[in-house]
One Martini backbone bead per residue (centre of mass of N, CA, C, O) as a GRO file, in nm:
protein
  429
    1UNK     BB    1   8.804  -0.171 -16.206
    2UNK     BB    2   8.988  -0.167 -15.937
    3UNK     BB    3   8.744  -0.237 -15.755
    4UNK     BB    4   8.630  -0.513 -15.888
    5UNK     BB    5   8.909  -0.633 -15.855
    6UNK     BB    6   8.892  -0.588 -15.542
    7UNK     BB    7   8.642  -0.794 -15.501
    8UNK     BB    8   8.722  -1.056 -15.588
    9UNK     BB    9   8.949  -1.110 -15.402
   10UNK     BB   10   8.751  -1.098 -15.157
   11UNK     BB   11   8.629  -1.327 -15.238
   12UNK     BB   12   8.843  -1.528 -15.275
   13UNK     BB   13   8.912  -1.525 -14.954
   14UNK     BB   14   8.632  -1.572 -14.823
   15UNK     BB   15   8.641  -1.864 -14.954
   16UNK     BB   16   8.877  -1.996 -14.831
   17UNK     BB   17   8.808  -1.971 -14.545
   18UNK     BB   18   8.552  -2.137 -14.602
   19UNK     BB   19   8.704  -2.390 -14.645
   20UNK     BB   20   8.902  -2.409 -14.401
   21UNK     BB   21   8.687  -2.449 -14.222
   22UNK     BB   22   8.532  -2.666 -14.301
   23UNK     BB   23   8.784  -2.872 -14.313
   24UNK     BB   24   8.784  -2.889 -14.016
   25UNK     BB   25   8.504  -2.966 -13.946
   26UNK     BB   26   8.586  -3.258 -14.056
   27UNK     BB   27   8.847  -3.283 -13.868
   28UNK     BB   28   8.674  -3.299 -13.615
   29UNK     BB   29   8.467  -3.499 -13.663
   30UNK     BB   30   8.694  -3.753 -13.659
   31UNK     BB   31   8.776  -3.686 -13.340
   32UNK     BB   32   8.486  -3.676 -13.216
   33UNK     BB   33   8.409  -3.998 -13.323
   34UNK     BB   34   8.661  -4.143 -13.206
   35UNK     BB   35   8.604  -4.095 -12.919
   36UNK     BB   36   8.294  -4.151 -12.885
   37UNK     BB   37   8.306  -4.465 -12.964
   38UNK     BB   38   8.351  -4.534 -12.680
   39UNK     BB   39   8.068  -4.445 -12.556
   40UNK     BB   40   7.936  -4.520 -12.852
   41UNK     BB   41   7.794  -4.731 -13.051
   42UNK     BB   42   7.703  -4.524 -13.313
   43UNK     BB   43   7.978  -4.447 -13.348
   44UNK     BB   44   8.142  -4.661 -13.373
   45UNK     BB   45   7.997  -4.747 -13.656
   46UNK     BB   46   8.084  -4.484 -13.782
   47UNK     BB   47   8.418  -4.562 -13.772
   48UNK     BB   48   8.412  -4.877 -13.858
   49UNK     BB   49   8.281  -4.853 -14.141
   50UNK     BB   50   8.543  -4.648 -14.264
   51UNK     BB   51   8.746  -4.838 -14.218
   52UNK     BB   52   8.893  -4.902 -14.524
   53UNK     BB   53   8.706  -4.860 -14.748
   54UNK     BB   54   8.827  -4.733 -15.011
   55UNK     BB   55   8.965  -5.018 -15.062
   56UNK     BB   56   8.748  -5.207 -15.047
   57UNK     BB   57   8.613  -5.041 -15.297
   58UNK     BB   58   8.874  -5.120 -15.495
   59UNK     BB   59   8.818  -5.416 -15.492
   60UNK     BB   60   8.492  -5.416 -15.565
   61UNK     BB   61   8.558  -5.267 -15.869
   62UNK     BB   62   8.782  -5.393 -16.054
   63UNK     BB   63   8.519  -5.587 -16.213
   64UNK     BB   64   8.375  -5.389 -16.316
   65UNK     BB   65   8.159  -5.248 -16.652
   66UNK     BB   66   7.930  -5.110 -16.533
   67UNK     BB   67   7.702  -4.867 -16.483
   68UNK     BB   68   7.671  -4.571 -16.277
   69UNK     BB   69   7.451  -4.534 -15.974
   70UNK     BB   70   7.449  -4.252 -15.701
   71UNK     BB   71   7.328  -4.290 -15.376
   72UNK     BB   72   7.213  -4.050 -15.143
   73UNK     BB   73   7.212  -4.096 -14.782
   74UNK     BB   74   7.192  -4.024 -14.464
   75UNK     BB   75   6.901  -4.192 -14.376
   76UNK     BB   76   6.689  -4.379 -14.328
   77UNK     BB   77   6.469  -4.114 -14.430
   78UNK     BB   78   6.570  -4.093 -14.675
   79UNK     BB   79   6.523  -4.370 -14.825
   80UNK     BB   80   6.265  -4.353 -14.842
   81UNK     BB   81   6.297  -4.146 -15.056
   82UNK     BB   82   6.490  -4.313 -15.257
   83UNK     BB   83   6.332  -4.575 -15.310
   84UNK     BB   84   6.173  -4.526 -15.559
   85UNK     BB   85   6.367  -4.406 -15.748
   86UNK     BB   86   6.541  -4.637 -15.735
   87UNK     BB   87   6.347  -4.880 -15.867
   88UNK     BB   88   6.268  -4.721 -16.096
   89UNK     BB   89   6.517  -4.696 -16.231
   90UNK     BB   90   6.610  -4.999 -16.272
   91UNK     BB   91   6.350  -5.063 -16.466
   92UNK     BB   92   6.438  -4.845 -16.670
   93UNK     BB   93   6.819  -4.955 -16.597
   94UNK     BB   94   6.905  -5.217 -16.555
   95UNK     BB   95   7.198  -5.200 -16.689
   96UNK     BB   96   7.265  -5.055 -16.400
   97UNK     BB   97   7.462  -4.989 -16.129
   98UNK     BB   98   7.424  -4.955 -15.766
   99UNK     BB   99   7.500  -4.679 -15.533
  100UNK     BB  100   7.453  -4.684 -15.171
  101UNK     BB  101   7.470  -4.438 -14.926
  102UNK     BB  102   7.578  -4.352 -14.563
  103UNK     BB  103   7.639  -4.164 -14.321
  104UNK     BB  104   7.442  -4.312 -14.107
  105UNK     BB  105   7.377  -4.575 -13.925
  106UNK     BB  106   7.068  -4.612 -13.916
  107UNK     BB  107   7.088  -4.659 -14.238
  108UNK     BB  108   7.293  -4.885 -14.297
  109UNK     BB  109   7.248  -5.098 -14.071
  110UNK     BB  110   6.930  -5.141 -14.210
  111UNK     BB  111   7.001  -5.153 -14.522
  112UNK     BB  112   7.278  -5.347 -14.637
  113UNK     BB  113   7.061  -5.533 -14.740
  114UNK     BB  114   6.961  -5.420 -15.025
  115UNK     BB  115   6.862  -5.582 -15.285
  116UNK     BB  116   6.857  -5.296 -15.508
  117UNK     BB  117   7.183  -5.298 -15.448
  118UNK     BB  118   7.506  -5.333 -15.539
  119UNK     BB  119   7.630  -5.121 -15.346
  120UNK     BB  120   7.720  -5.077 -14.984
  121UNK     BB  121   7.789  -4.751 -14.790
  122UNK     BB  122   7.984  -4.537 -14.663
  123UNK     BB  123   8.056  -4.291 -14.683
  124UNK     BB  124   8.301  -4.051 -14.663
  125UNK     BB  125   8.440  -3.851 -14.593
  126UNK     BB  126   8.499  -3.490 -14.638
  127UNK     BB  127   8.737  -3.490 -14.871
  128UNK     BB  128   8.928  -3.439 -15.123
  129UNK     BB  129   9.075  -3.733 -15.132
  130UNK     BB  130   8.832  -3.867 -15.107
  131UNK     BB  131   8.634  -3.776 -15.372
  132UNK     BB  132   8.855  -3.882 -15.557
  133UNK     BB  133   8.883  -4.156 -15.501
  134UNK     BB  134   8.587  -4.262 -15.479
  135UNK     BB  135   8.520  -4.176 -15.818
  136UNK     BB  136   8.706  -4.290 -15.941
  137UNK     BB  137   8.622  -4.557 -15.879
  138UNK     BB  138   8.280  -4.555 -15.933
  139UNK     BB  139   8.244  -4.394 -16.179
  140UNK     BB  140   7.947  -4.182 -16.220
  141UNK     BB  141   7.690  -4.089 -16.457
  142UNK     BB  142   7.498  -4.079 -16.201
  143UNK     BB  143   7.367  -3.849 -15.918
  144UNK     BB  144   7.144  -3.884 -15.603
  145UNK     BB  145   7.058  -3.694 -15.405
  146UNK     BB  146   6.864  -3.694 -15.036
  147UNK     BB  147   6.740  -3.384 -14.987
  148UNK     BB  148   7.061  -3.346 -14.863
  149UNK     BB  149   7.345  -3.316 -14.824
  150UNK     BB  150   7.628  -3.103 -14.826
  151UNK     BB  151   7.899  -3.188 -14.999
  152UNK     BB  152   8.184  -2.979 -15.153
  153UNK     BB  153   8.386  -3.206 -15.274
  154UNK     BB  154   8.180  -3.398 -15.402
  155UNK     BB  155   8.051  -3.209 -15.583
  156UNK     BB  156   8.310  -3.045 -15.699
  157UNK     BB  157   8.407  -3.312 -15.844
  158UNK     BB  158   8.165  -3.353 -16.041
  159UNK     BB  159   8.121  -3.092 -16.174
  160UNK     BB  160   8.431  -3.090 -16.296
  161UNK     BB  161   8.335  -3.413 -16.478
  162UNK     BB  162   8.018  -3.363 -16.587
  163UNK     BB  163   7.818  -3.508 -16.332
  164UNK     BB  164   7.569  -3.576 -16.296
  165UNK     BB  165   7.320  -3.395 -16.019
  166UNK     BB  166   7.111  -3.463 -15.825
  167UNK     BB  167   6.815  -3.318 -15.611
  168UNK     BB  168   6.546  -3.466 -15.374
  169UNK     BB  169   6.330  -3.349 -15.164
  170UNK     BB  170   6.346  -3.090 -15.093
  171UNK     BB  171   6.407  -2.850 -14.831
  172UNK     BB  172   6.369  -2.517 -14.715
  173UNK     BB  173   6.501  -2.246 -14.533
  174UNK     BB  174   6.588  -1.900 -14.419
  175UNK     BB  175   6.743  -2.010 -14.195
  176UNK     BB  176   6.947  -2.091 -14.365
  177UNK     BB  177   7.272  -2.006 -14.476
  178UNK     BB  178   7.209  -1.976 -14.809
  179UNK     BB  179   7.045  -1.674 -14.702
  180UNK     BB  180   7.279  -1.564 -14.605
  181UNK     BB  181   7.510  -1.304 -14.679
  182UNK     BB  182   7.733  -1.555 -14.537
  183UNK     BB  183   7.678  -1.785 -14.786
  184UNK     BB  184   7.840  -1.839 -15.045
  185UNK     BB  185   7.957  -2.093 -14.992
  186UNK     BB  186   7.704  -2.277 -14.992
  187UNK     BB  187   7.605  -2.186 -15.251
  188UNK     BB  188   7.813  -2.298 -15.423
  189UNK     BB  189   7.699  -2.599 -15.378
  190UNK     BB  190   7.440  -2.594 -15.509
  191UNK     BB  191   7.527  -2.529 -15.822
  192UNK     BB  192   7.639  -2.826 -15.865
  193UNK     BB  193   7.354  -2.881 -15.936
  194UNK     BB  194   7.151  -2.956 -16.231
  195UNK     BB  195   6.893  -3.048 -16.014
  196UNK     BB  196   6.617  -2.932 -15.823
  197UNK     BB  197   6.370  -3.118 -15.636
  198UNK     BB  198   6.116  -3.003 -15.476
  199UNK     BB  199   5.827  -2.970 -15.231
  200UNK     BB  200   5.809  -2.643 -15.235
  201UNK     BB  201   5.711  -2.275 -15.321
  202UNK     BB  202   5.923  -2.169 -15.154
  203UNK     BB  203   6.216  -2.331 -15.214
  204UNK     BB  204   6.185  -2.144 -15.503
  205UNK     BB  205   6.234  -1.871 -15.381
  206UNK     BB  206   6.479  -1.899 -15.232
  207UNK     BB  207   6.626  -1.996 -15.467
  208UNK     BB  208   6.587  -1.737 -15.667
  209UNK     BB  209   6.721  -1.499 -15.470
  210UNK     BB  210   7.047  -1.652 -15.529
  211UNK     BB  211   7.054  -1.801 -15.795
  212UNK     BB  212   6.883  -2.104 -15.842
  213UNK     BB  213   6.727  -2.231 -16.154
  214UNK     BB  214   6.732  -2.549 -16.138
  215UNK     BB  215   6.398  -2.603 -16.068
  216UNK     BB  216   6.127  -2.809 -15.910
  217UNK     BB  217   5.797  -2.881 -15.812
  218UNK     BB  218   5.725  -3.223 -15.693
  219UNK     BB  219   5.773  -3.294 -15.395
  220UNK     BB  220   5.721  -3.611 -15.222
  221UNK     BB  221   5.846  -3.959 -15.241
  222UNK     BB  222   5.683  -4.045 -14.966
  223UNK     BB  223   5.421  -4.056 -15.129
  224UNK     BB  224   5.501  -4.293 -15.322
  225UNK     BB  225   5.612  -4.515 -15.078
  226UNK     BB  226   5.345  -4.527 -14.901
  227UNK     BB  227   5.141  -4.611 -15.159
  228UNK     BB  228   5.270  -4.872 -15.253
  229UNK     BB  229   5.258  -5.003 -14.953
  230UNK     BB  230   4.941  -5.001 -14.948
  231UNK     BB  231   4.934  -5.198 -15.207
  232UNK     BB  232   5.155  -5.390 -15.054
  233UNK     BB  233   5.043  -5.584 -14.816
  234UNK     BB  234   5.181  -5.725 -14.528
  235UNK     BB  235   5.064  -5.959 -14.347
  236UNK     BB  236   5.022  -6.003 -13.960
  237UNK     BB  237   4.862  -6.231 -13.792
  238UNK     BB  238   4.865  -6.106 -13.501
  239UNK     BB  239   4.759  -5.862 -13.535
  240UNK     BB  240   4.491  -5.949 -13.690
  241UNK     BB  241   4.399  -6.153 -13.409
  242UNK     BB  242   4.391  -5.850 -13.229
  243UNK     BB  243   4.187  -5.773 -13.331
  244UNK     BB  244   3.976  -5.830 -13.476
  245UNK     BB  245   3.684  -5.662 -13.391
  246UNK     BB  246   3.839  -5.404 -13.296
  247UNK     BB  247   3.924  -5.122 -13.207
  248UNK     BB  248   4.227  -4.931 -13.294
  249UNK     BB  249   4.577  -4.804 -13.204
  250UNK     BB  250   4.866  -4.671 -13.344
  251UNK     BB  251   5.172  -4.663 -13.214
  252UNK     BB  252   5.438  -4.474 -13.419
  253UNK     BB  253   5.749  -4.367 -13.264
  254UNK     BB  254   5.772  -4.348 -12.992
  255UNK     BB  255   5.850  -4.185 -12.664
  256UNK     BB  256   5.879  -4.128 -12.342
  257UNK     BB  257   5.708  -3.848 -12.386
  258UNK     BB  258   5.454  -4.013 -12.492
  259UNK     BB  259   5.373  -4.196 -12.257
  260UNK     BB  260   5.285  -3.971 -12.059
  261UNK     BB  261   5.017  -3.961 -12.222
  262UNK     BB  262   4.945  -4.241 -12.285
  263UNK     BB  263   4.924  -4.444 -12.028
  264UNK     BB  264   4.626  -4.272 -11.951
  265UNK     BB  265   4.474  -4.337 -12.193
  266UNK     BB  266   4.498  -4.635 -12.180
  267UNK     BB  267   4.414  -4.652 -11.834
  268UNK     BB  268   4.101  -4.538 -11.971
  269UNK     BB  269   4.028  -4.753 -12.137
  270UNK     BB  270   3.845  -5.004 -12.236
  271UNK     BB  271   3.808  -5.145 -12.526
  272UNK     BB  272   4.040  -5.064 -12.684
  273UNK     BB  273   4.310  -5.102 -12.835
  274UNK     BB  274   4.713  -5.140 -12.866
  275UNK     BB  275   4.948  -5.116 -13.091
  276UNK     BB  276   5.316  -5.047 -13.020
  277UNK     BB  277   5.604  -4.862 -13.173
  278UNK     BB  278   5.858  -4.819 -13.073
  279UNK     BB  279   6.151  -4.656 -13.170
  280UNK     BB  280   6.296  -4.804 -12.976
  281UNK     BB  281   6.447  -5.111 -12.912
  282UNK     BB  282   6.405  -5.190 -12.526
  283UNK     BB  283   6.390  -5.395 -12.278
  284UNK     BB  284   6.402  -5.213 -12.048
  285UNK     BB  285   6.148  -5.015 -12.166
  286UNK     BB  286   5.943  -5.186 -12.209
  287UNK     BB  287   5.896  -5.279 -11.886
  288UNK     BB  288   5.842  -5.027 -11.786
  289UNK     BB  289   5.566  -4.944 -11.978
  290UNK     BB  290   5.416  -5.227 -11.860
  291UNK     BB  291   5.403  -5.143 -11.605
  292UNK     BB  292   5.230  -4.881 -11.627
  293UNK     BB  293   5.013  -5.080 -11.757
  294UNK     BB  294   4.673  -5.183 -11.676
  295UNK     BB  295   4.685  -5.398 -11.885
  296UNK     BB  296   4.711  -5.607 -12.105
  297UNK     BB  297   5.003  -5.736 -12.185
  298UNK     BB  298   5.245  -5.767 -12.498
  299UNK     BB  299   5.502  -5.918 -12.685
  300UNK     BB  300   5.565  -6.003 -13.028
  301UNK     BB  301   5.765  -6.207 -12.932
  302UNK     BB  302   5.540  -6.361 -12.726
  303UNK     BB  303   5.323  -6.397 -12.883
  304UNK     BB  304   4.983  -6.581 -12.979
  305UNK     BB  305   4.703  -6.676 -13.125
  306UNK     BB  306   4.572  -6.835 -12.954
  307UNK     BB  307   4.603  -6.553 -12.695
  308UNK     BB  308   4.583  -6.252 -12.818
  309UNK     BB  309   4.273  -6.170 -12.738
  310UNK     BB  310   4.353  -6.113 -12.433
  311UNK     BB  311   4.469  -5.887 -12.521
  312UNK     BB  312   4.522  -5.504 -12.540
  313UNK     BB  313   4.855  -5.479 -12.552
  314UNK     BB  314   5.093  -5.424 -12.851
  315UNK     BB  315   5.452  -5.469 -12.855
  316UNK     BB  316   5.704  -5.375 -13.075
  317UNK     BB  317   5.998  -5.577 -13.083
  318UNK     BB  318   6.101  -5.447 -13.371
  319UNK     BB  319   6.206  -5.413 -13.724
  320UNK     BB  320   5.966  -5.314 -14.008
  321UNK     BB  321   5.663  -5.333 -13.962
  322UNK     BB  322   5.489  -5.037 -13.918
  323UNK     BB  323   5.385  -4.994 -14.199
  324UNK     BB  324   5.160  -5.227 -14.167
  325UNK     BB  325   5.019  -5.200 -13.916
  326UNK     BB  326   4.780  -4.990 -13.992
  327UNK     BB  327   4.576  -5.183 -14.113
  328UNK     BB  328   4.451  -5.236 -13.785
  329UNK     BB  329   4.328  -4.932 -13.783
  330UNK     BB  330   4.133  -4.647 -13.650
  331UNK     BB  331   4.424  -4.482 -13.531
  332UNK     BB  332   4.671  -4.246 -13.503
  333UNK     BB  333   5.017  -4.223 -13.288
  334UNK     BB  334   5.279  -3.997 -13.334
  335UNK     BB  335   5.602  -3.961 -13.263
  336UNK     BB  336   5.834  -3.692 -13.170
  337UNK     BB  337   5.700  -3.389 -13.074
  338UNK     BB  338   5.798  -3.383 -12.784
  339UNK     BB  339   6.059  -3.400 -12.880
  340UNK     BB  340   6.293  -3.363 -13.169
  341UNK     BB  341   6.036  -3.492 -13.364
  342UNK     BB  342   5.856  -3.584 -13.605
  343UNK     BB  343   5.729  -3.877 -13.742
  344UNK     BB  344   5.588  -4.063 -13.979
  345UNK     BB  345   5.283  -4.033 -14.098
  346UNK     BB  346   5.215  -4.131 -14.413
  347UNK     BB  347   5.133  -4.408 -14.343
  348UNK     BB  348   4.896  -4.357 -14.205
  349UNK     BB  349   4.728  -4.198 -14.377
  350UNK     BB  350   4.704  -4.375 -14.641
  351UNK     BB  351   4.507  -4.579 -14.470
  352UNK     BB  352   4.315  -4.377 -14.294
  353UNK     BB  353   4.424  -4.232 -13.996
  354UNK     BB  354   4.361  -4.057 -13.744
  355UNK     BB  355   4.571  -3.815 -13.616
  356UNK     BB  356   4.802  -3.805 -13.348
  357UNK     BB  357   5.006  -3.535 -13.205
  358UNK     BB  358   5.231  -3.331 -13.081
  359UNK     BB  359   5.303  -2.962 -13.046
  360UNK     BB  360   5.602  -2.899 -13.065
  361UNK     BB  361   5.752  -3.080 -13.340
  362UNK     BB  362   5.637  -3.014 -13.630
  363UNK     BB  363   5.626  -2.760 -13.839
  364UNK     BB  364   5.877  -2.886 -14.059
  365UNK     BB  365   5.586  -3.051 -14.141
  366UNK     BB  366   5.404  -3.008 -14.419
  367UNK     BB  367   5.194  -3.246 -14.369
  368UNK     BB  368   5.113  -3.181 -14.070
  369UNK     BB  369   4.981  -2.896 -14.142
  370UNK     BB  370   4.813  -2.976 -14.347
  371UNK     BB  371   4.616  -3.172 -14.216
  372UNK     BB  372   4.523  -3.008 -14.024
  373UNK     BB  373   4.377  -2.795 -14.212
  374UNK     BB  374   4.175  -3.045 -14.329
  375UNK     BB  375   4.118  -3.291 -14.101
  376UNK     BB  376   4.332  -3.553 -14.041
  377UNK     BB  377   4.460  -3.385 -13.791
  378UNK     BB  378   4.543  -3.344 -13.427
  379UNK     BB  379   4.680  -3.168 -13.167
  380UNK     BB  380   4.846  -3.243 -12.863
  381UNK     BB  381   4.917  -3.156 -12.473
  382UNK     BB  382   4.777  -3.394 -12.385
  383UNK     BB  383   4.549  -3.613 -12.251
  384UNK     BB  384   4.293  -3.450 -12.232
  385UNK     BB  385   4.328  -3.346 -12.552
  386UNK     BB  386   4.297  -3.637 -12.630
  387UNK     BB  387   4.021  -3.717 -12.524
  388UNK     BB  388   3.846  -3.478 -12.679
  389UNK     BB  389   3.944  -3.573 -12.959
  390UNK     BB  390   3.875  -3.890 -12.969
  391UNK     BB  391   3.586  -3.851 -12.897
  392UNK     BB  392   3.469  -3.668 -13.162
  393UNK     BB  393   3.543  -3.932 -13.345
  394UNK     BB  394   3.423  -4.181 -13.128
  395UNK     BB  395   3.135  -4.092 -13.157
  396UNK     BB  396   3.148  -3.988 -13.520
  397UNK     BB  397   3.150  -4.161 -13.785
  398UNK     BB  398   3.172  -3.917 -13.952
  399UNK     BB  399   3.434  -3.757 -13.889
  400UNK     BB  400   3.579  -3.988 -13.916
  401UNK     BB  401   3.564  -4.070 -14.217
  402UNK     BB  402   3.622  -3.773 -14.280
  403UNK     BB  403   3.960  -3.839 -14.158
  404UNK     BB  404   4.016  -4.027 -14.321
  405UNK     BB  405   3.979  -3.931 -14.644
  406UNK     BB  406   4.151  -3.724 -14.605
  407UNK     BB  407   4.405  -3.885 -14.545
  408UNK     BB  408   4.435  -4.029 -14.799
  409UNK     BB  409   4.382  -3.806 -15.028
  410UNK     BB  410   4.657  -3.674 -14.966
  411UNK     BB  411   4.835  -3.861 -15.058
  412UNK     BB  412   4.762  -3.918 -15.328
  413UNK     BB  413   4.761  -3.665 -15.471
  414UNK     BB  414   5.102  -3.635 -15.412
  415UNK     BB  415   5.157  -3.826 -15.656
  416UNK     BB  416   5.449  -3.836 -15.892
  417UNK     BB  417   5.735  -3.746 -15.831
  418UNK     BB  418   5.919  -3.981 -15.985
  419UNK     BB  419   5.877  -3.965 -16.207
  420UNK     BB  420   5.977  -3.682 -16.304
  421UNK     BB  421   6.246  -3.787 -16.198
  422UNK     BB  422   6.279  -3.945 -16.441
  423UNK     BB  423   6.220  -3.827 -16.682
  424UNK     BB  424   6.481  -3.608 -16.650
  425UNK     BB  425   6.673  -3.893 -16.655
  426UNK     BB  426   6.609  -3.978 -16.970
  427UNK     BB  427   6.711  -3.673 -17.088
  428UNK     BB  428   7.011  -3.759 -17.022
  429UNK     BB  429   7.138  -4.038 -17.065
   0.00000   0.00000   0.00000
């Protein structure tokens, strides 16, 4: 019995330390995040728009009377998986006024005016008094975390509540804290959620040997998506007129590690389009990259639907175009995987395009490594290994076609998370 008590003990110093760890390592952040203001636009925007946040959520809530549902994403790409859930939640519970949070400038400031969102927000840093006064204010009947996103005392106090809180689209690695011997204190983390609905059956073995039981492997709703989004098709005149009969090459959120790829690709193609949208969106960077190119460039914003079919290469330099852009393509070339990591390929999928991506930093998107093995995608390391895998589809209609079918039926059948999410969510209001 003295053991057992002195277990506690130890186990509940252990918990404060790690407490104390945590808290420090927010209020680290919230000064690190202060300096860099001064040299990064995008930390200025991550500080100044949390200035005043509180009082600002406190006056725009006052005269609320409508229930709450409070949907919380880190970044844009979180977004995307949470708007279908969004969406359809709303079509369920029309009268639920909805507040949308964002951890990052990247997210808040390309999302902030959307407009199925009722209240759009930058999280508050996560300190104890930052979560009892937001949660006061905003008072949420139910919370849903996306993908990840693990703040202690939001969470904490949530549960305190007893405010259901969901977490979706998740996915786990053994390498995460969560599964170290000294992660206990984020253990209890997780357990604050209701429910967590995870995309693959990894995810769910790593979570029941914590004894984190309340799990569902119900996929990606970013598959849910993008798969709306092929239904229902912006067309883009400029676009349009520059396929014309052209076969095309859709490039992805590219960045300057894949240029040096492409580039010689493309000014060594003959008759083939090419359409590229870079990641960032950057007037010097545009035309460095034209400089470099052999063919005819324009971008899209000076682009003529007059005389656009006389250029070879169009470039776009706005945001918010690219998952339309697919449907003019007959390949697609997904950025990100030789620097920090790819880019959303399902996109480009859904319509149905043989990928071609870097072999560096794939790896844990499941997306990725499963059409690999499938035959819909295809990992090159240089320019010549991209010129014998698009030779081998480009030469033979067969393998194309079967290559198209492969990536939109991977799509398809993927589809379905939202609803499970949407069905749990009408089973508890």
């Amino acid at each position: 019995m003295e053991q057992s008590h002195l277990n506690i003990m130890r186990f509940s110093i252990f918990v404060r330390m790690n407490l104390i760890i945590y808290n420090i390592s927010i209020f680290l952040l919230r000064i690190g995040a202060s300096i860099g203001a001064i040299f990064s636009a995008k930390t200025k925007q991550f500080v100044a728009g949390r200035k005043g946040l509180l009082k600002k959520i406190e006056t725009e809530f006052k005269a609320e009377n409508k229930q709450i549902a409070w949907f919380h994403c880190a970044s844009l790409g979180e977004f995307e998986q949470g708007r279908p859930v969004i969406e359809s939640f709303k079509k369920q519970f029309p009268n639920y006024k909805i507040v949308l949070t964002f951890f990052s400038p990247s997210g808040y400031e390309v999302c902030k005016n959307y407009a199925l969102a009722d209240y759009i927000y930058y999280l508050p840093l996560d300190t104890a008094p930052n979560a009892k006064q937001f949660i006061n204010t905003i008072s949420p009947s139910i919370v849903f975390f996306v993908k990840y996103e693990f703040w202690h005392h939001y969470l904490n106090e949530l549960k305190k509540r007893a405010i259901p809180v969901v977490l979706f689209s998740a996915i786990f690695r053994g390498s995460q804290i969560f599964f170290k011997p000294y992660g206990g204190f984020y253990r209890n983390i997780l357990k604050c959620f209701n429910h967590i609905f995870v995309q693959d059956k990894n995810s769910i073995e790593l979570l029941k040997n914590i004894k984190v039981q309340n799990t569902s492997v119900t996929g990606d709703t970013r598959f849910d998506r993008v798969w709306d989004i092929c239904q229902k098709t912006t067309v883009i005149p400029i676009a349009k007129v520059f396929k014309s009969n052209s076969t095309v090459m859709v490039i992805g959120s590219s960045w300057s590690e894949d240029h040096e790829v492409l580039v010689p690709f493309i000014n060594q193609s003959e008759s083939m389009k090419f359409i590229i949208a870079p990641h960032e969106i950057k007037a010097n960077e545009n035309q460095r990259l034209i400089q470099k190119l052999q063919k005819s460039t324009t971008l899209f914003s000076q682009a003529d639907e007059s005389n656009i079919t006389d250029y070879q290469v169009l470039i776009i330099d706005n945001i918010g175009m690219l998952s339309s852009l697919y449907q003019y393509g007959e390949y697609a070339y997904i950025g990100g995987a030789f620097g920090s990591g790819l880019h959303n390929i399902l996109e480009a999928a859904t319509f149905g395009l043989p990928i071609f991506f870097g072999d560096r930093k794939y790896k844990k998107f499941n997306e990725a490594k499963e059409l690999i093995a499938k035959g819909g995608a295809f990992v090159i390391n240089n320019t010549e290994s991209l010129r014998a895998k698009f030779d081998l589809l480009n030469e033979n209609s067969t393998q194309h076609n079967q290559a198209s079918e492969i990536s939109k039926n991977y799509v398809k059948a993927n589809t379905g998370a939202t609803k499970t999410i949407l069905n749990y969510t009408i089973n508890i209001l």
